[in-house]
C-alpha positions as CSV (number, residue, x, y, z in Angstrom):
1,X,23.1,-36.3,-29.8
2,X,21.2,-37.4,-26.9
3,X,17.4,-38.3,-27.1
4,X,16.2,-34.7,-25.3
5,X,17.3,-33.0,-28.1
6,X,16.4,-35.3,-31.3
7,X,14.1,-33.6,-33.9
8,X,14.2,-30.1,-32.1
9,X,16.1,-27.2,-32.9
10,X,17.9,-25.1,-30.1
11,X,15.3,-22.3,-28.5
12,X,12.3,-24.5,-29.9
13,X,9.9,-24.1,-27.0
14,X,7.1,-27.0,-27.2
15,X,4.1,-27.0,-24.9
16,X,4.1,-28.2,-21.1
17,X,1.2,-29.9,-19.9
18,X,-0.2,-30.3,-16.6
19,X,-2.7,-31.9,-14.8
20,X,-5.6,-29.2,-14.9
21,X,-4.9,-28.7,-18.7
22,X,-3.8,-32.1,-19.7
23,X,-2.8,-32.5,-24.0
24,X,-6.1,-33.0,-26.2
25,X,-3.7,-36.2,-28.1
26,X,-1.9,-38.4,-26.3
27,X,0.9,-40.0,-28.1
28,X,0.8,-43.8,-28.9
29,X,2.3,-46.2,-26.8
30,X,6.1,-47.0,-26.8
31,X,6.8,-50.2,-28.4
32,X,9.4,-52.9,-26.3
33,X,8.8,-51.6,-23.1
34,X,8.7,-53.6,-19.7
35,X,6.4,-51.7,-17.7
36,X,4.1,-49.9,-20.4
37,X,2.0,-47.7,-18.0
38,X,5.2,-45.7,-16.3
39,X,7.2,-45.7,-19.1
40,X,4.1,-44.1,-21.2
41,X,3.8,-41.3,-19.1
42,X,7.5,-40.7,-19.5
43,X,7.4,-40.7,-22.8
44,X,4.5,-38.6,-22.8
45,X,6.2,-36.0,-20.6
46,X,9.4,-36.1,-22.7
47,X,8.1,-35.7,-25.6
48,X,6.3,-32.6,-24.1
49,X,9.1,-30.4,-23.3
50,X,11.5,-28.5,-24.9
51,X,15.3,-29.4,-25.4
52,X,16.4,-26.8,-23.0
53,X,17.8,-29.0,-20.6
54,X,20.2,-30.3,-23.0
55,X,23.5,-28.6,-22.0
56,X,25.5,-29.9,-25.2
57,X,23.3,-27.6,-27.5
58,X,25.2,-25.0,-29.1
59,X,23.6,-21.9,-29.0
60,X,24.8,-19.2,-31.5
61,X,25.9,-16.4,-29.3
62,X,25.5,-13.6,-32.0
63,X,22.4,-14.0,-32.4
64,X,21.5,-14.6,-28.3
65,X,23.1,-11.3,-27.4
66,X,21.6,-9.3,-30.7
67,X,18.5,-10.8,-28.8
68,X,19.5,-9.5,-25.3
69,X,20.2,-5.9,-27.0
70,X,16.7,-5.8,-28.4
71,X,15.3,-6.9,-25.0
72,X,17.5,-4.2,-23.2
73,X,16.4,-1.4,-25.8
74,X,13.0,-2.0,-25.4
75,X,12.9,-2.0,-21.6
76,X,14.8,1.5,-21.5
77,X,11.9,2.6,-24.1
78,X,9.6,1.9,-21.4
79,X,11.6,3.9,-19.0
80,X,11.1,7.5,-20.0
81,X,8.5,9.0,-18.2
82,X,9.0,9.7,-14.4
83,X,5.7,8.2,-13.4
84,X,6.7,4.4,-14.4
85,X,9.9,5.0,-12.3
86,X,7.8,6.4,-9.2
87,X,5.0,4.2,-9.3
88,X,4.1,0.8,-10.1
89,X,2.9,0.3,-13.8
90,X,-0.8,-0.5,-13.6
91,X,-2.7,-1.8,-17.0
92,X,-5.8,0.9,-17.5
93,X,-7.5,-2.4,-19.6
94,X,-5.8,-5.6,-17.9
95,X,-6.4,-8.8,-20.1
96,X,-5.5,-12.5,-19.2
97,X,-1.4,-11.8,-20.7
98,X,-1.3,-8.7,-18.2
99,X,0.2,-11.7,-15.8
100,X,3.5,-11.4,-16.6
101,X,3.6,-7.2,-16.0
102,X,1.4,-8.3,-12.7
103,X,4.7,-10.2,-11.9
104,X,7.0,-7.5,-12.8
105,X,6.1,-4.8,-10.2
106,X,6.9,-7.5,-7.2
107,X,10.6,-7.1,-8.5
108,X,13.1,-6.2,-5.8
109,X,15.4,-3.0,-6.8
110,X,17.8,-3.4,-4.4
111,X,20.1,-0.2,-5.6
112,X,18.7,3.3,-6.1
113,X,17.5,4.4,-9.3
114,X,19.6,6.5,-11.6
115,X,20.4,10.0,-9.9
116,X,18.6,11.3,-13.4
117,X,15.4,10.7,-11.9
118,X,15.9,13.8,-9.0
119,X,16.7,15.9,-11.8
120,X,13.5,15.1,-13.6
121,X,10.8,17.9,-13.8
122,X,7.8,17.0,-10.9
123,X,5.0,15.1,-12.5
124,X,1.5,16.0,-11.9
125,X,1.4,12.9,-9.7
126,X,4.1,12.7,-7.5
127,X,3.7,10.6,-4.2
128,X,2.7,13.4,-1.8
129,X,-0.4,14.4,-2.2
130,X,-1.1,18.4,-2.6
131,X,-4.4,19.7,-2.0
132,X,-4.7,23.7,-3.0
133,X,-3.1,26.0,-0.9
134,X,-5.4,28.0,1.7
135,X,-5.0,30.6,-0.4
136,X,-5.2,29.3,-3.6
137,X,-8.3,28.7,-5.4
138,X,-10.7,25.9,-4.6
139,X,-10.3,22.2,-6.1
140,X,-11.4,22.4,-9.3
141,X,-15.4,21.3,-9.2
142,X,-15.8,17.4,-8.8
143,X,-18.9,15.6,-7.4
144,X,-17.4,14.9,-3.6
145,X,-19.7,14.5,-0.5
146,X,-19.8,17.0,2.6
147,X,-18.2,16.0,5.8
148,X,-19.9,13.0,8.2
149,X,-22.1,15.1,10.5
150,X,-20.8,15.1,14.1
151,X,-24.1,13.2,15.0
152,X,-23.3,10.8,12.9
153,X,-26.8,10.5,12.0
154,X,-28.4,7.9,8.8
155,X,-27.3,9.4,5.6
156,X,-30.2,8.6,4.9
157,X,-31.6,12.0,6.2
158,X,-29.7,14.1,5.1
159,X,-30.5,15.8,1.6
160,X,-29.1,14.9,-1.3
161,X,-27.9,18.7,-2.4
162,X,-26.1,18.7,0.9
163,X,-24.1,15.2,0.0
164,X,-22.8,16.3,-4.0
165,X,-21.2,19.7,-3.8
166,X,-18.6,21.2,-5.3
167,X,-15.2,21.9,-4.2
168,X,-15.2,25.3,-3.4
169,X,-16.1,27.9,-0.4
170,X,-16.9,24.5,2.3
171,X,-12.9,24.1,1.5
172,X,-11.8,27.4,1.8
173,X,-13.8,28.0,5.2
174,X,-12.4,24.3,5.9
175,X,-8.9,25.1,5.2
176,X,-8.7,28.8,7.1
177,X,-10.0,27.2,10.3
178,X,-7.3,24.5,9.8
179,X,-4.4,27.2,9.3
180,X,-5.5,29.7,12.4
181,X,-5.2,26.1,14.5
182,X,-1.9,25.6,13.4
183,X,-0.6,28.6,13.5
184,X,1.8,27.6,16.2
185,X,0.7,30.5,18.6
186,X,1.5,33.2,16.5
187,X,-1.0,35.7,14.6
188,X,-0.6,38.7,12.4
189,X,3.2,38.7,13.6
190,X,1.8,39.0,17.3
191,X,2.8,35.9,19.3
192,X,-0.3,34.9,21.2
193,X,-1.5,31.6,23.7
194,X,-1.3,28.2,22.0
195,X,-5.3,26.7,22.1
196,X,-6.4,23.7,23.1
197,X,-7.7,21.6,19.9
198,X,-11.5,20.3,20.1
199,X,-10.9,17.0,18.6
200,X,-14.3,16.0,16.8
201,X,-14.1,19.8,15.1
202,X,-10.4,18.6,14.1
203,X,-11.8,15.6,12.2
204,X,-14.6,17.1,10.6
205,X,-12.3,19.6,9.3
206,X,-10.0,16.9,8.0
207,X,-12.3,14.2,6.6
208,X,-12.0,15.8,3.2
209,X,-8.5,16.1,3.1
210,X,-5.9,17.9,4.6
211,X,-3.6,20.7,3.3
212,X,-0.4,19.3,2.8
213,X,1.3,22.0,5.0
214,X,-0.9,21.1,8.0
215,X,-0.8,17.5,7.5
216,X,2.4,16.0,9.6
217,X,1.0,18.1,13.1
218,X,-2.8,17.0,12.1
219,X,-1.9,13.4,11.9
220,X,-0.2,13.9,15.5
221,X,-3.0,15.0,17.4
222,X,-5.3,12.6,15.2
223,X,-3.6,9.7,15.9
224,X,-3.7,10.5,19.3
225,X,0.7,10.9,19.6
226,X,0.0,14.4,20.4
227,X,-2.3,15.2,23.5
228,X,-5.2,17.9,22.6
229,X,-3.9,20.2,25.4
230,X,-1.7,22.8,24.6
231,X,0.4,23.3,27.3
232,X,1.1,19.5,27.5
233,X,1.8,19.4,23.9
234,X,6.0,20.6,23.2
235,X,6.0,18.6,27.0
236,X,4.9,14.6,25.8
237,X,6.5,15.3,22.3
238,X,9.8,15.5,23.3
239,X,9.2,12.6,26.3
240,X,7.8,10.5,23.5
241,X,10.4,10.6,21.5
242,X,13.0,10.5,24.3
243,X,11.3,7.4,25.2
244,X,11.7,5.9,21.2
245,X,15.2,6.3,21.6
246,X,15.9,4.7,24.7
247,X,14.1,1.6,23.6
248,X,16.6,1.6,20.7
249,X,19.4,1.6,22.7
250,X,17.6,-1.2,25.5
251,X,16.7,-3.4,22.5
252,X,17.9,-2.7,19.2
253,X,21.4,-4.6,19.7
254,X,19.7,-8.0,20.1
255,X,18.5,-8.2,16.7
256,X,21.0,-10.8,16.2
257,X,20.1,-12.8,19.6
258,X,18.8,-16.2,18.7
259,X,15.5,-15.5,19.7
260,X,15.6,-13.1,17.9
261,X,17.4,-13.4,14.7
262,X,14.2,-14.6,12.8
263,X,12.4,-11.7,13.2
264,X,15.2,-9.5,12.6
265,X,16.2,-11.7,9.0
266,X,12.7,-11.6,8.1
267,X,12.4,-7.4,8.4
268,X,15.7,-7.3,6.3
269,X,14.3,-9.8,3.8
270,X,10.6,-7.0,3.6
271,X,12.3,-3.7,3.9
272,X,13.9,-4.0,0.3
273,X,10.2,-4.9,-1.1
274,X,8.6,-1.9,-0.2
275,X,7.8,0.7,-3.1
276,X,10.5,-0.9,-5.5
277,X,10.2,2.1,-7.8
278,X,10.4,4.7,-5.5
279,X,13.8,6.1,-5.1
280,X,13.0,7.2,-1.7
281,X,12.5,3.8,-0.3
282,X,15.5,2.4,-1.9
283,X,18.0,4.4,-0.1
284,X,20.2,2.8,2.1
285,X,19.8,5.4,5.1
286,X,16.3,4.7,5.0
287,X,16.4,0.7,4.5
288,X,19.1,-0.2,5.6
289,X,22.6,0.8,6.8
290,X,24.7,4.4,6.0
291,X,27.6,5.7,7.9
292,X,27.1,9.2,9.7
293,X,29.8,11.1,10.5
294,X,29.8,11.9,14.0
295,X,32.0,10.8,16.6
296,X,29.2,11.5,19.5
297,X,26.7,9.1,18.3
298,X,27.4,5.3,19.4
299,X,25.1,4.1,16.8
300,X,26.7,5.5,14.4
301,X,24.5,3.5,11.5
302,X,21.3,4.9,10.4
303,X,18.4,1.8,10.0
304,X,14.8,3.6,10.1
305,X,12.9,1.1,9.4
306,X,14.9,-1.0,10.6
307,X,14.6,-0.1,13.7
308,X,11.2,1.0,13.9
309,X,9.6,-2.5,12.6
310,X,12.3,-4.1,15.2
311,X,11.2,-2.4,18.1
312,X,7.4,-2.7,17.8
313,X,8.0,-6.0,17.2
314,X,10.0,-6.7,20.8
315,X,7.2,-4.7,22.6
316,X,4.2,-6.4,20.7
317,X,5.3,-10.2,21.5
318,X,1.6,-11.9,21.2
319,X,2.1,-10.7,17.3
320,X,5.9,-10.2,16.7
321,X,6.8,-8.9,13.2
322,X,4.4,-10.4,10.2
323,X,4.7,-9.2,6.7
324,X,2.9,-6.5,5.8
325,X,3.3,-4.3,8.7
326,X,6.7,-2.6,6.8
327,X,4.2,-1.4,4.2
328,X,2.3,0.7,7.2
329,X,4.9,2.7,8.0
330,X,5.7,4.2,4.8
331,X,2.8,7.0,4.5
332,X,3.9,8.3,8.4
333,X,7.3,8.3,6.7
334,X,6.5,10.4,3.6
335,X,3.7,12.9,5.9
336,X,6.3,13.4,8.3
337,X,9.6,13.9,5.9
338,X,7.5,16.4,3.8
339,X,8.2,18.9,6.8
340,X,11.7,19.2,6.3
341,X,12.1,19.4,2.6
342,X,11.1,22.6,0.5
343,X,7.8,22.3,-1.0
344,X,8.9,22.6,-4.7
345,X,11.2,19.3,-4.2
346,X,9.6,15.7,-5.2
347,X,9.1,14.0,-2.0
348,X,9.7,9.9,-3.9
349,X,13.1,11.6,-5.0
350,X,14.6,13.4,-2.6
351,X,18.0,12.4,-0.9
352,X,17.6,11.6,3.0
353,X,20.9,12.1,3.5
354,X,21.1,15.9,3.3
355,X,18.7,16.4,6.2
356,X,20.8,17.1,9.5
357,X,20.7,13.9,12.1
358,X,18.4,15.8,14.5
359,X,15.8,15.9,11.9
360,X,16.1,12.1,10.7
361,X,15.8,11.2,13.8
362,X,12.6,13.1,15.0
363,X,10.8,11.6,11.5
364,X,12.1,7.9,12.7
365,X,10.2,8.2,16.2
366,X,7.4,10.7,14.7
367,X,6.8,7.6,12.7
368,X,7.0,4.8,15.0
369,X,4.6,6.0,17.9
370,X,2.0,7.0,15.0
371,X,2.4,3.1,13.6
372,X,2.2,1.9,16.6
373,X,-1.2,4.0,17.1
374,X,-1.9,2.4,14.0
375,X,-1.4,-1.4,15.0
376,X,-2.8,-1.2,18.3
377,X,-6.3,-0.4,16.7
378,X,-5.9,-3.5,14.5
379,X,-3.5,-5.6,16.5
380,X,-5.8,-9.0,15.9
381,X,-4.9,-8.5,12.2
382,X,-1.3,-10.1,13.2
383,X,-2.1,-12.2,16.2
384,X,-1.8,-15.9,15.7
385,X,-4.3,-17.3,12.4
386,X,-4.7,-13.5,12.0
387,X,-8.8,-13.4,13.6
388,X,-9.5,-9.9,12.5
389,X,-8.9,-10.0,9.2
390,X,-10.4,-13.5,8.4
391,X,-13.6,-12.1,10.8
392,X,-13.5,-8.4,8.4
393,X,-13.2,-10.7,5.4
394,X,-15.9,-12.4,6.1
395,X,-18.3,-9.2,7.0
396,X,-17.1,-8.3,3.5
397,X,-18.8,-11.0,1.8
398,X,-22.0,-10.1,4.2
399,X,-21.9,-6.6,3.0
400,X,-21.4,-7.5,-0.6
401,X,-24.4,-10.0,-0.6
402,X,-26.8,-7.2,0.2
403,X,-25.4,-4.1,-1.3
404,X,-24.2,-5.8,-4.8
405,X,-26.0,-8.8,-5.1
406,X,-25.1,-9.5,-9.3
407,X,-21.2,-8.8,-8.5
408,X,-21.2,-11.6,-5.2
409,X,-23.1,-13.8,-7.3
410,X,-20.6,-13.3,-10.4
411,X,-17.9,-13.8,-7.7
412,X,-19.2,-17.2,-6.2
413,X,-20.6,-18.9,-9.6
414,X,-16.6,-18.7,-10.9
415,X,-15.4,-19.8,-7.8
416,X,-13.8,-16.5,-6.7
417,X,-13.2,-16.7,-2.2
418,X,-12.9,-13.5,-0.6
419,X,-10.2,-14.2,0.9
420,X,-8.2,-14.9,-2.5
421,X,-8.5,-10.9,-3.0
422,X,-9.4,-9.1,0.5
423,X,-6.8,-11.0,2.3
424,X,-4.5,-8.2,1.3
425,X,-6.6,-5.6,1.3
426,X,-6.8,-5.8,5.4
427,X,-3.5,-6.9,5.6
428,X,-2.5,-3.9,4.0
429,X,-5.1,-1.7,3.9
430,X,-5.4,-1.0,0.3
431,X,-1.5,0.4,0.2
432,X,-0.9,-2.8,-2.3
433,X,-4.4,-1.8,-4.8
434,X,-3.9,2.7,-4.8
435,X,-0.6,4.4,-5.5
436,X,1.0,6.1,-1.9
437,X,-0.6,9.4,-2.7
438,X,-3.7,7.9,-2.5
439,X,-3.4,6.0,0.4
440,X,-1.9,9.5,2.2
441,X,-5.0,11.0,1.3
442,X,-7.4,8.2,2.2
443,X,-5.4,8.3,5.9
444,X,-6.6,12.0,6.3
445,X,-10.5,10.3,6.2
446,X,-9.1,7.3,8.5
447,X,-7.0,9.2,10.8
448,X,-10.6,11.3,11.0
449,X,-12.8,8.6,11.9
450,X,-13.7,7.5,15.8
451,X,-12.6,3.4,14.2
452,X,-11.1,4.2,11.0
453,X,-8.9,1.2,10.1
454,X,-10.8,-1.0,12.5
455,X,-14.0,-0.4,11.1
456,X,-15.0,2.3,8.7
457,X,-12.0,0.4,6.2
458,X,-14.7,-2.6,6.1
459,X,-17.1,-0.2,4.3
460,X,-14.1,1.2,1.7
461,X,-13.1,-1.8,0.6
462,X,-16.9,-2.8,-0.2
463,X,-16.8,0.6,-1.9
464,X,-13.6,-0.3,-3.4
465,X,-15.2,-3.5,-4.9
466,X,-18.6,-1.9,-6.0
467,X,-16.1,0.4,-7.9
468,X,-14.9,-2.4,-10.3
469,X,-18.5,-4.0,-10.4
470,X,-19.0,-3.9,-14.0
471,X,-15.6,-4.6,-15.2
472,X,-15.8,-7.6,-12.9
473,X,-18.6,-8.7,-14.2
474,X,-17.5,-8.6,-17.8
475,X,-14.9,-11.2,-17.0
476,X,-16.0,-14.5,-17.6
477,X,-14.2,-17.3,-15.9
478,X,-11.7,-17.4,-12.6
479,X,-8.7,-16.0,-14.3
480,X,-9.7,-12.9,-16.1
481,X,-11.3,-12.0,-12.5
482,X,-8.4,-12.6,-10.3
483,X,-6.5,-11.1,-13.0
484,X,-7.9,-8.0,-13.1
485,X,-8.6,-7.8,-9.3
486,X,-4.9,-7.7,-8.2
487,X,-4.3,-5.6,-11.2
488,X,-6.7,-2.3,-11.1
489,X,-6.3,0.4,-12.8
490,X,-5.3,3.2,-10.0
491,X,-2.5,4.6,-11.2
492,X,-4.0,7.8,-11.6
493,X,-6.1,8.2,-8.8
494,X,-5.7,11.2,-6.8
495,X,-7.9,13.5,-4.0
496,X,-11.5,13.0,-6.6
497,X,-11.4,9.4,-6.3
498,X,-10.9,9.1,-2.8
499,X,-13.4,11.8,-1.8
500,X,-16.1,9.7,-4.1
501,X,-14.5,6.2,-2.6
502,X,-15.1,7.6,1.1
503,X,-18.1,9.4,0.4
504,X,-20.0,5.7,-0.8
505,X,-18.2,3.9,2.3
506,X,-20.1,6.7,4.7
507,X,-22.9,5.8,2.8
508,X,-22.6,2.0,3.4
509,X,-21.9,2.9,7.0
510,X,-24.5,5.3,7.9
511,X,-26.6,2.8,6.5
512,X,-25.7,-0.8,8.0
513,X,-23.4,-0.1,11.0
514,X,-26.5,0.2,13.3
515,X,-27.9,-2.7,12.1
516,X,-24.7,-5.1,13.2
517,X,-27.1,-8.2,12.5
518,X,-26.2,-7.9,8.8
519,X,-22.2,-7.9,8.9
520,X,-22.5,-11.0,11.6
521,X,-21.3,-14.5,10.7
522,X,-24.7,-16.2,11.5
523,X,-26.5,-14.2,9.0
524,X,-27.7,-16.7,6.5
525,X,-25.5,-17.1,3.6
526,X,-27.7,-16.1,-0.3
């Protein structure tokens, strides 16, 4: 037997070394060697690893595959409640061996999951969040904070019995001025005059949170897709998304153009990544490629995102594609598919290929103009060296200096950079920390703000970090804090801890967005 495997057994595992946690014993010298220094160190590293390399070693298969059925049984244990398969599994105490499930969740499931899941009874957290209907009764009482005043004055100012209230009769009034907006020009079974929408009483009445009924026309006219003027309204809809189409057809068949086939490759490469666990997102209609049956259509191939990440990229050359941009379109997806399906029916579940073509179609160019709404207001995050999020990491650390002093000084002293952590929270926005229903709900409060992902997001994510301040600080060197900081424990928030996440970053920005001096890179450093 050959010198890798003397004195070892097969599957004996011995520890490897490195340079930043070198062996406490070095082994002694090998005698009758010609160069002692190089053949030392080989010696040292040989003796360090295992005999795995060693193909001769005969491994007894019984006992490997009585091994691989344990491993098997024990993953499907892990497998039986609907919310692991919908969203990623997030440790609610992560510890320094919570690495390995942290490496898990960036699996790729390239198939759908089991057709048992649709049949599965609706959790209490499915991916579309459900505020109560109009009609219902109010959210059940939580400490939340009243809408931003249309004067956007200091919070300061305002009294404190006005900022804590209780769900309750402001959400009902909230929610029956919503519904007579939408009613789609029709009252007590009377048709009557579309009205034009006042847009700053639209995002008052939406900071909080929007019904779930209302939501795919509200994000429309808040994103700015729709126009405010009702007679213009049915008008630029159907242009718009007249206009989506024809760039398909002008564009879409030079993905595979030399130019062009990097950007193309590296969509396909993304789209497969995004919401793993969600059967939704791992449907080939959606993804990727699935036949339609109709003899009329040229394109007879149904790509979604496909073809909405390829097209904003060929009209937005000083960016082009950059990863991360496929995870944006996912909650305009979901807000906008949630129209078409009945409302008892899981939205992460449901099969996209039972809606009619019309209909899949009008969700594929719904969602790209609101994206590209999105991007425009943040287009320096993707530009060459990425400016505006290295500048919005860097007001971060600002902001964090003087609003949490202990927690940016626990951060520094273990060596902890902000942009080890934020990076993806602006390249994202948070999608990557907060489970989709979340984020839906946290895009009502953007989608309601003047600068929501441009600015007012720079005051959530120091919220977001103030959140975690104490369990942060409990960690004691650079790995249990990285550790737990790409592994929070979200998986159950909902509408409460948003409406306390946003009503801390109004805070933050009542407070400091006047006062610019303070989230500027030549403020002096603590």
């Amino acid at each position: 037997m050959s010198r890798w495997s003397a004195g070892s057994t097969p599957g004996s595992v011995k520890p490897v070394y490195g340079a930043r946690y070198p062996p406490l014993h070095h082994a002694s010298p090998t005698k009758g060697t010609d160069i002692p220094g190089r053949m030392n160190k080989f010696q040292d590293y040989e003796n360090s690893v295992s005999d795995a390399w060693d193909t001769r070693v005969k491994v007894d298969e019984s006992l490997a595959s009585a091994s691989a059925a344990k491993v098997l049984a024990a993953h499907a244990a892990g497998k039986t409640h609907r919310d692991e398969e919908i969203m990623p599994p997030v440790s609610a105490a992560p510890t320094k061996n919570s690495r390995q499930q942290a490496l898990q969740r960036l699996a790729i499931q390239k198939e759908p999951l089991p057709s048992s899941v649709s049949a599965t009874p609706q959790t209490a957290n499915p991916i579309y969040p459900k505020l109560p209907e109009i009609s219902d009764q109010p959210r059940s009482a939580a400490p939340m904070a009243s809408a931003p005043p249309h004067g956007r004055k200091s919070i300061l100012s305002i009294p404190l019995c006005n900022l804590v209230i209780e769900g309750g009769d402001r959400d009902q009034t909230r929610f029956a001025r919503l519904r007579r907006l939408f009613s789609n020009g029709k009252s007590s079974g009377r048709s009557s005059p579309p009205v034009d929408v006042d847009l700053d009483k639209l995002r008052e009445d939406c900071w909080m949170g929007i019904p779930h009924k209302l939501r795919p026309q509200a994000w429309r006219l808040l994103s700015g897709y729709l126009p405010t003027n009702a007679e213009r309204r049915e008008v630029t809809l159907q242009c718009k998304r007249d206009e989506y189409w024809h760039y398909v057809e002008q564009y879409f068949h030079s993905r595979f153009d030399d130019q062009n086939a990097d950007t193309f490759r590296q969509i396909n490469i993304d789209i497969p990544r995004m919401c793993p666990l969600i059967p939704l997102f791992q449907q080939k209609m959606v993804q990727e490629v699935g036949t339609v049956k109709n003899a009329q259509l040229e394109n007879n191939n149904f790509q979604m995102f496909e073809r909405i990440l390829y097209i904003w990229a060929i009209r937005h050359p000083a960016s082009g594609y950059v990863q991360g941009i496929n995870d944006l379109v996912t909650p305009f997806f979901v807000v906008f598919l949630s129209e078409f399906i009945p409302q008892d029916v899981e939205v992460g579940s449901f099969d996209v290929s039972q809606l009619p073509l019309e209909q899949c179609q009008l969700i594929e160019a719904d969602s790209f103009w609101c994206v590209s709404a999105l991007l425009d207001s943040i287009q320096d995050n993707y530009t060459f060296a990425q400016p505006g999020i290295q500048r919005k990491v860097l007001q971060l650390r600002h902001l964090m200096s003087r609003v949490d002093r202990p927690l940016h000084k626990h951060l520094e002293s273990n060596g902890i950079e902000y942009l080890q952590f934020a990076f993806r929270w602006m390249n994202n926005l948070l999608m990557r920390e907060i489970p989709l229903r979340a984020t839906i709900r946290l895009w009502d409060t953007y989608l309601s703000e003047p600068d929501g992902f441009m600015q007012f997001h720079n005051y959530v994510c120091a919220a977001f970090l103030r959140t975690w301040s104490k369990q942060l600080q409990a960690e004691k060197d650079f790995q249990g804090v990285m550790i737990l900081l790409q592994n929070l424990p979200t998986q159950s928030w909902g509408d409460r801890e948003i409406c306390e996440l946003t009503a801390d970053a109004f805070s933050l920005q009542s407070v400091f967005d006047g006062a610019r001096r303070h989230l500027s890179a030549q403020a002096a450093s603590p």
